[in-house]
N, C-alpha and C positions, 0 to 999 in steps of 0.2 A: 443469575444472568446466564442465559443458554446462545452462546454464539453461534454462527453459523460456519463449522469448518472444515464443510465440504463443498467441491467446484458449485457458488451458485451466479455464474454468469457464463451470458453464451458464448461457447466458445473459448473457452479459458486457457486454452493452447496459442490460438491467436493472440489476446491479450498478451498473453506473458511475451509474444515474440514481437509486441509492439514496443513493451516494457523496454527489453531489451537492447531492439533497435534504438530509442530514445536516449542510453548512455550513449551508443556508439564513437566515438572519437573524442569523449569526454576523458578528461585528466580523475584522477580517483576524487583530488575534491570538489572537481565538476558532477560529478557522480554523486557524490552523497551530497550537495548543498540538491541538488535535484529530486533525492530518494526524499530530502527534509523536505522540498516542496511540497511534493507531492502528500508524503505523510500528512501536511499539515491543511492543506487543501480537503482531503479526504475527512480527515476530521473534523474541520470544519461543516460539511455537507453530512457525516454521519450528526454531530452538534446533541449526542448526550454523555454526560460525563462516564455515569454508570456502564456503558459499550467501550468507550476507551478505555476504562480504567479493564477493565475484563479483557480485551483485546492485547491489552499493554500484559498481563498476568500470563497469560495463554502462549505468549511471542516469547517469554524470557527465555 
């Protein structure tokens, strides 16, 4: 399984400063119940095992 782990979305600096913003005034487990959101959302829409499991390998 060959991930993709380089910038492939436009504007990836934007992004990340959307990211960012989105904690904003959040408490730390405001903050990660949201990063778990989002994880889980994301995965859902990626929705193949063999990509998460490879993803999850790759992040350790």
């Amino acid at each position: 399984m060959n991930l993709i782990l380089t910038p492939n979305i436009p504007d990836p600096d934007g992004f990340y400063d959307e990211l960012l913003r989105a904690h904003e005034g959040l408490s730390d487990e405001e903050s990660a119940a949201l990063n778990a959101r989002l994880i889980l959302t994301l995965a859902n829409q990626i929705g193949d095992r063999e990509v998460l499991r490879a993803a999850l390998a790759v992040s350790k």
